[in-house]
N, C-alpha and C positions, 0 to 999 in steps of 0.2 A: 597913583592918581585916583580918586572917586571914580565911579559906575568903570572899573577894571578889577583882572582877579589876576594876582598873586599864589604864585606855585612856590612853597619850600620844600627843596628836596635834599633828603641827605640821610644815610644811615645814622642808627641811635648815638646817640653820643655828641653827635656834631652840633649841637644845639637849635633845634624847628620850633620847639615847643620854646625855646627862650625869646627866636623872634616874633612869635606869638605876642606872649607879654610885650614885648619893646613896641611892637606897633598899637596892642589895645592902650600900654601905659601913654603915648604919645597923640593919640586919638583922645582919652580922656581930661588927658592937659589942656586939649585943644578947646575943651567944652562939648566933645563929640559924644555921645552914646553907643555904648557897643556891645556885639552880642556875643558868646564865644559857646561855642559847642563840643562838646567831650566827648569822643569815642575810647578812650582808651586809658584815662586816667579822670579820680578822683576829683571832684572842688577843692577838697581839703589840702589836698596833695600838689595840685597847683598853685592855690593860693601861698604855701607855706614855702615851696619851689620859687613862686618870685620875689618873696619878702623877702628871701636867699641872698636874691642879687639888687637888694634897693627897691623893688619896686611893689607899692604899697598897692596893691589892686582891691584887698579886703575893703577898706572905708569907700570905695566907690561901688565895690558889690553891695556892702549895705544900705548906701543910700539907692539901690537901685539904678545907677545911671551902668553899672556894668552889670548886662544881665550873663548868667552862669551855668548851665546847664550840662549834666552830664547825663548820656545813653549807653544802656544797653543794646548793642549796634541789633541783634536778633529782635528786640522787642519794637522796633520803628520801622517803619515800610518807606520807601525814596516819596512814594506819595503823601507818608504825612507827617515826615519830617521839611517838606517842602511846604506845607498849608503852616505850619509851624514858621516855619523862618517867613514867610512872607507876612501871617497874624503879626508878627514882633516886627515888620520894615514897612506898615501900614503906619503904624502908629504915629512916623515921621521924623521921628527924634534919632534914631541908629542907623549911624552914618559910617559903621564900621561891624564885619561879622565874617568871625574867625571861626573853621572846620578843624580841629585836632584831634586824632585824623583821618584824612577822608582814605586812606588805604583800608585802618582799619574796619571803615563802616564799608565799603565797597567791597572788601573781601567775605564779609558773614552775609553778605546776600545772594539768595541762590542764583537771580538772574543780573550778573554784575553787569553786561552788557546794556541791560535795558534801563537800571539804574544810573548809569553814567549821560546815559541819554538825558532822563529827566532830571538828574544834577544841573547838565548844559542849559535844560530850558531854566533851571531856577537861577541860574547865575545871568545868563540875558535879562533875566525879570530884576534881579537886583544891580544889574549893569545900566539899567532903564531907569531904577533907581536914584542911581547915582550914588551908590553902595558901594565903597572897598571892599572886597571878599579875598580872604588868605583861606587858602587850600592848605595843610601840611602833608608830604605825601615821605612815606618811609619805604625807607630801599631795604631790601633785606640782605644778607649775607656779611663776612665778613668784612668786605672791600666795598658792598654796597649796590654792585653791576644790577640785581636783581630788582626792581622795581616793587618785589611782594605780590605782584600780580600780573597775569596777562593781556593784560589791558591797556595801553597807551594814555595817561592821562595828560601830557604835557601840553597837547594841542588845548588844554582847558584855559591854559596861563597865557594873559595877556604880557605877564613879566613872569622871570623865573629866577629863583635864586638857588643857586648847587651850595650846598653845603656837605663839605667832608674832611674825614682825617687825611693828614698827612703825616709820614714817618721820615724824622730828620733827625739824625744821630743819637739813636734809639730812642726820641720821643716823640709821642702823639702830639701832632698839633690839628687845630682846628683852622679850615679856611673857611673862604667863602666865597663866591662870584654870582656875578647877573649874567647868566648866558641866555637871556630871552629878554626884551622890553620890547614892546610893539612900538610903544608909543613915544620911541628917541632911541637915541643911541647907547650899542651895549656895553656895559664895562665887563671885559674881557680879564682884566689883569686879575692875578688871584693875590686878592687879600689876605690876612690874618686875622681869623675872629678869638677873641682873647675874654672867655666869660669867666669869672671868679668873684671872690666877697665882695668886689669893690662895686660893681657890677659889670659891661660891657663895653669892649672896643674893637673896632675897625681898624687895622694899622697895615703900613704896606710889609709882606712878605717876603721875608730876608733869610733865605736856606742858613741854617747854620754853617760857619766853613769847616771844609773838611781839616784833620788834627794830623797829625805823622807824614 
């Protein structure tokens, strides 16, 4: 829903940075404008990442309705990457602005605590808005338990989405779930998220059965 912020969570692999795409490409369908901010990988590298799976985000960066920007997370201060995002949600037009991701910008700062603070006041200002805002936040470890940092961010998310592997007769699969929505009720059951050339699906999740 507009003026709410979206939490993707899920160690590497599980696809965060794809529902990035899927909500900017869906936003600019819509005739929406959107901003998306890079902590931790390339334009180049993204854009070429979604043309991957279908989705042509290039010809809308060009025309400038998707604006693109990538940081170096040391070279930007929470204060003015915050005077930034709000210049570009002035202008009236970006009705959608994507953080990928906000781990890694929260972790190369020295004061993470004080930074999560004025994230919070930036995301109320864009929630006043009437701004979608996706957070992607990455868990570290193998199995993912570790968050990447000491810090609580989940209370940020008006909705959450878990994304993780699962191992089903020796193979990775990807799910997915909503274990947060403020704003209705939660879908609990865990999905199957299925990304490849073709591009993306949602399908209900069917353990393979067991064989012998």
């Amino acid at each position: 829903e507009s003026g709410t912020t979206t939490l993707v969570i899920g160690q590497s692999g599980t696809g965060k940075s794809t529902m990035a795409s899927l909500y900017a490409t869906a936003a600019l369908q819509r005739g929406e404008d959107v901003a998306l901010f890079l902590f931790e990988e390339r334009q180049e590298t993204f854009l070429r990442r979604s043309e991957g799976l279908g989705m042509d985000l290039r010809q809308y960066h060009e025309s400038g309705r998707l604006l693109l920007r990538d940081f170096n997370p040391n070279e930007v201060s929470p204060g003015e990457f915050a005077q930034i995002v709000q210049g570009i949600i002035d202008d009236g037009k970006t009705r959608v602005v994507v953080i990928d991701s906000f781990t890694g910008y929260i972790n190369s700062l020295p004061q993470r605590h004080k930074a999560v603070q004025d994230i919070q006041a930036l995301l109320k200002y864009l929630a006043r808005a009437g701004v979608l805002t996706m957070l992607i936040v990455a868990q570290h470890g193998l199995l993912g338990e570790n968050m990447g940092t000491d810090i609580d961010v989940s209370f940020l998310g008006d909705t959450v989405l878990f994304l993780r592997l699962q191992e089903s007769e020796g193979t990775l699969r990807r799910t997915i779930t909503v274990v947060k929505k403020r704003h209705g009720p939660h879908l609990m059951e865990v999905q199957e998220l299925i990304i490849d050339g073709t591009g993306v699906q949602v399908l209900p999740f069917n353990p393979l059965p067991d064989v012998g």
